[in-house]
C-alpha positions in Angstrom: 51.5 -41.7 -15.1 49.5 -43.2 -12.3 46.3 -42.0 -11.6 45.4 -40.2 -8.4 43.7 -42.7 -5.6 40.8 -42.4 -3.9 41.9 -40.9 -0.7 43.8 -38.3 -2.5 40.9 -37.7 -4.6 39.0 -37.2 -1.7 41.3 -34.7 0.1 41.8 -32.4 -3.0 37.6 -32.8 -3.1 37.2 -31.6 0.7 40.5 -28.7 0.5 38.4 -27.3 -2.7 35.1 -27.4 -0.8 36.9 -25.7 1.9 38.5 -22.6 0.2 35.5 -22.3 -1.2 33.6 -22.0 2.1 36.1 -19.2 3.4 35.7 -17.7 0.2 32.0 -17.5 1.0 32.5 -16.4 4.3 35.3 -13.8 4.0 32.9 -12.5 1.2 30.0 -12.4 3.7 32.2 -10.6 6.8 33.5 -7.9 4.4 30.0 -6.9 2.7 29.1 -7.3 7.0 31.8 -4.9 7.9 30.7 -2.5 5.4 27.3 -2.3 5.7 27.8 -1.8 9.5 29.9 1.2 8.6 27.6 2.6 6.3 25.3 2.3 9.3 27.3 3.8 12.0 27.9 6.8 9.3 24.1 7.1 8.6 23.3 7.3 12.5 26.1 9.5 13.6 24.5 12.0 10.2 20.9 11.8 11.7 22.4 12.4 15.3 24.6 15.5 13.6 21.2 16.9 12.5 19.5 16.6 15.2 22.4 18.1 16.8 21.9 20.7 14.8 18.2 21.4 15.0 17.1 20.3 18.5 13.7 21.8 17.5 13.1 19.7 14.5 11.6 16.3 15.8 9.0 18.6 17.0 8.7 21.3 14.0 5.4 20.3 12.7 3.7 19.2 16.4 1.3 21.8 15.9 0.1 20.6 12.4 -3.0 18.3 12.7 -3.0 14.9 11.6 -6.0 14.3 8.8 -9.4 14.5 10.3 -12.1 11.7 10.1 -14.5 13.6 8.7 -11.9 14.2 6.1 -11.9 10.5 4.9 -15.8 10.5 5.0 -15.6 13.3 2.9 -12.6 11.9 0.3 -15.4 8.4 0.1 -18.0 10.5 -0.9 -16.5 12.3 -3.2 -15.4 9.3 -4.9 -18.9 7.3 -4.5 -20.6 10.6 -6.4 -17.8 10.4 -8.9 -18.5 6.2 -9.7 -22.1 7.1 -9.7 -21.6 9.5 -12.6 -19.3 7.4 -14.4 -21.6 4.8 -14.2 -19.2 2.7 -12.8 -19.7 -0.4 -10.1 -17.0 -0.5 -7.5 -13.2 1.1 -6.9 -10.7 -1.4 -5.3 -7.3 -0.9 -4.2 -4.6 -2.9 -2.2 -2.9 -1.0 0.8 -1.0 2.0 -0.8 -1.2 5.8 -0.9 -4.4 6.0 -2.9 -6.0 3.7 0.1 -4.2 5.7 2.7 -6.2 8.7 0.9 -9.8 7.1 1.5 -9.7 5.1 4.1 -6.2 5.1 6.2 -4.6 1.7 5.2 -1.0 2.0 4.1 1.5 -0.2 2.7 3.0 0.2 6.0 0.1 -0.7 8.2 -0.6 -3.8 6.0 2.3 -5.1 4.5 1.9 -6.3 0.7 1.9 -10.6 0.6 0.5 -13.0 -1.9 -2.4 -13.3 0.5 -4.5 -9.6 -0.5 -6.0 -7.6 1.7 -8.5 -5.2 -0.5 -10.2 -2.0 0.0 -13.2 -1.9 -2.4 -15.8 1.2 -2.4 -19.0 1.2 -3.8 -21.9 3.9 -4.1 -25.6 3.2 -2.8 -28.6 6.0 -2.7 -29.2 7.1 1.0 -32.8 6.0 2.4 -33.8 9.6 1.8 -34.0 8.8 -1.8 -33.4 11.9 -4.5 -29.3 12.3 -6.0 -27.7 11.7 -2.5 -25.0 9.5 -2.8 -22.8 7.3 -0.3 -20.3 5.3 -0.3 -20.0 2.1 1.1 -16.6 0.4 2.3 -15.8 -3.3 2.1 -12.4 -4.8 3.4 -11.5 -8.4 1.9 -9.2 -9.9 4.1 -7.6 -13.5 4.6 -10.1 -15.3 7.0 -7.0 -15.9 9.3 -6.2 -12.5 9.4 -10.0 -10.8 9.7 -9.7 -9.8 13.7 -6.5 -8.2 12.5 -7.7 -6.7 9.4 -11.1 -5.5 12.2 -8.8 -3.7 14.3 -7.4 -1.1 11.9 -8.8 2.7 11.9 -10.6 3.1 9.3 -13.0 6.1 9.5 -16.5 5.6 8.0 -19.9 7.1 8.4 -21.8 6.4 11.6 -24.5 5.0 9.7 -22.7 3.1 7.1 -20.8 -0.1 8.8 -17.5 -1.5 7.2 -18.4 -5.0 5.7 -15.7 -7.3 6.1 -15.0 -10.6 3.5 -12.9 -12.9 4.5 -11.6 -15.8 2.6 -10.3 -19.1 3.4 -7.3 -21.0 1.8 -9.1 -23.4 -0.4 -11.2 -20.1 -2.1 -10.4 -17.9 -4.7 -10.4 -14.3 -3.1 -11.5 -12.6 -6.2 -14.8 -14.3 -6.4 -15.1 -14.3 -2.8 -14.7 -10.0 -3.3 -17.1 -9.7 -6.3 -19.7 -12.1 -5.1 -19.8 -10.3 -1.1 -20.1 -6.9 -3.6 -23.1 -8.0 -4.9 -21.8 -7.1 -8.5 -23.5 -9.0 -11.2 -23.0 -8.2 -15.0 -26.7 -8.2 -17.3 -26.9 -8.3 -21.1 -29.7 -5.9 -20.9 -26.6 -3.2 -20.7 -25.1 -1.3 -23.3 -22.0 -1.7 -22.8 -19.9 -4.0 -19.6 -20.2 -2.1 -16.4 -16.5 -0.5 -15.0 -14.6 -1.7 -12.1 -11.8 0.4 -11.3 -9.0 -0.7 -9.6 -6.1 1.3 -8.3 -3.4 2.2 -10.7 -0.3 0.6 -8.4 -2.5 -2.4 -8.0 -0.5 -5.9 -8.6 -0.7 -7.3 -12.0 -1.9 -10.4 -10.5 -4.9 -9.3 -8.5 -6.1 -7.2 -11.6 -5.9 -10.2 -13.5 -7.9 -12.3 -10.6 -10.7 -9.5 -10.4 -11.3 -9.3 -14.3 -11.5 -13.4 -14.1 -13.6 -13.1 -11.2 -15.7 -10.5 -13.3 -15.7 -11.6 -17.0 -19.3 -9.7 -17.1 -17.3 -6.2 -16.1 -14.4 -4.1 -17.5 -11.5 -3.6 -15.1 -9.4 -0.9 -16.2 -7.3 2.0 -14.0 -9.3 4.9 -12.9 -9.9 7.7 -15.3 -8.8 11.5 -14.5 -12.0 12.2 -12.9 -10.9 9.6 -10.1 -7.4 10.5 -10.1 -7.8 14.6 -9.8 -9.7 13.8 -6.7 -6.2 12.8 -4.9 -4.7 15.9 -7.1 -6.5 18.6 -5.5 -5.1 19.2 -1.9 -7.5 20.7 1.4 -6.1 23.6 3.5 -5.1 21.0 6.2 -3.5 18.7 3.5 -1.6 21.9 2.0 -0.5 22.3 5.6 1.0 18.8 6.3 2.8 19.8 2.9 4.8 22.8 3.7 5.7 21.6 7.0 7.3 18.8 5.7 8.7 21.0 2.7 10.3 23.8 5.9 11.8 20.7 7.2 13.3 18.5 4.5 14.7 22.6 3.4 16.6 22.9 6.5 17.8 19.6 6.2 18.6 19.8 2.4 20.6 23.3 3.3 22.5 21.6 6.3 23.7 18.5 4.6 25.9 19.9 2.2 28.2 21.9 4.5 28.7 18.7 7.1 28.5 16.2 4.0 32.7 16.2 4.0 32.4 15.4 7.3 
């Protein structure tokens, strides 16, 4: 039996490469075709709803949106509750527990390997005696800081948002802990706490407590964490306007869900 020549070998080479390239792509148009549908279905439901309930885009216009003084208030309560615990700084990444003190969401700063950190710490006020304040830094890639300037984050007239910003070549953890001013003493009893935010990334825990080998980083304790747990009149508001709404929805959907 001869053996197969080199053209030959060549065109069953290409004629495999090819079937295998409209395998891809008939693969690729299919999963296409049936995500548009799955589109087209999910836009003609929301249109259905609003259909529906013409009044609903505008069901909870008359609830107001969390006041400033409402953040102010949230940061103090958290710097008098690090003060008691002894405890140096809280730091969290964009998420619903920053969204809670100072108005910066996962969606107003999208997560990258590049963090942008809230930290707040406590200071006595200049009128001395057991009045406490909190003080809000934002670390911030140095090529994002007029960016990172520009979002609404309310704070006390008389307390200014400092801004750290870090370059490429520096370590951003460092750069955090040494603009906080923390430093670590052996004259302590025990490490001093940083807490940082439960749904934190593993890695930037891991660069703070390297950053800080004087300090113990752990999550917040349930002093820190009932502060988000107990709701305001206007947050109990937001609440059950949202609940009267997703309730109509929840009670429409399953009589058109055929459909």
């Amino acid at each position: 039996m001869k053996g197969l020549g080199v053209s030959e070998i060549q065109a069953r080479q290409s004629s495999s490469r090819t079937a295998w390239k409209n395998t891809v792509l008939t693969t690729i148009l299919v999963i296409s075709l049936a995500y548009l549908q799955w589109t087209f279905h999910r836009i003609a439901s929301v249109q259905q709803i609003a259909d529906e309930f013409p009044e609903l885009p505008s069901h909870c216009a008359h609830v107001q949106p969390i006041a400033p003084k409402t953040y102010i208030e949230r940061q103090t309560q958290l710097a008098h509750t690090l003060s008691s615990l002894n405890a140096s700084a809280y730091i969290a990444e964009p998420s619903a527990s920053a969204l809670f003190y100072v108005n910066i969401s996962a969606e107003t700063w999208r997560l990258s390997e590049r963090p942008l950190l809230v930290a707040i710490t406590h200071f006595k006020s200049f009128g001395g005696g057991d009045d406490v304040q909190a003080n809000i830094t934002i670390l911030t890639p140095k090529f994002e800081s007029s960016r990172a300037k520009l979002l609404p984050i309310p704070s006390p007239v008389f307390s200014s948002i400092n801004y750290l910003a870090w370059a490429e070549h520096e370590d951003p953890y460092t750069t955090l802990v040494n603009g906080l001013g923390l430093s670590a003493t052996d004259e302590r009893p025990s490490k001093p706490k940083i807490f940082v935010d439960g749904s934190t990334r593993l890695f930037i825990v891991d660069g703070i407590q390297a950053a800080a080998p004087g300090f113990q980083v752990e999550s917040p304790p349930s002093e820190i964490r009932l502060l988000r747990e107990r709701k305001t009149p206007e947050e109990i508001g937001i609440l059950k306007c949202a609940n009267e709404a997703s309730s109509s929805v929840c009670v429409f959907t399953p009589n058109h869900s055929s459909n």
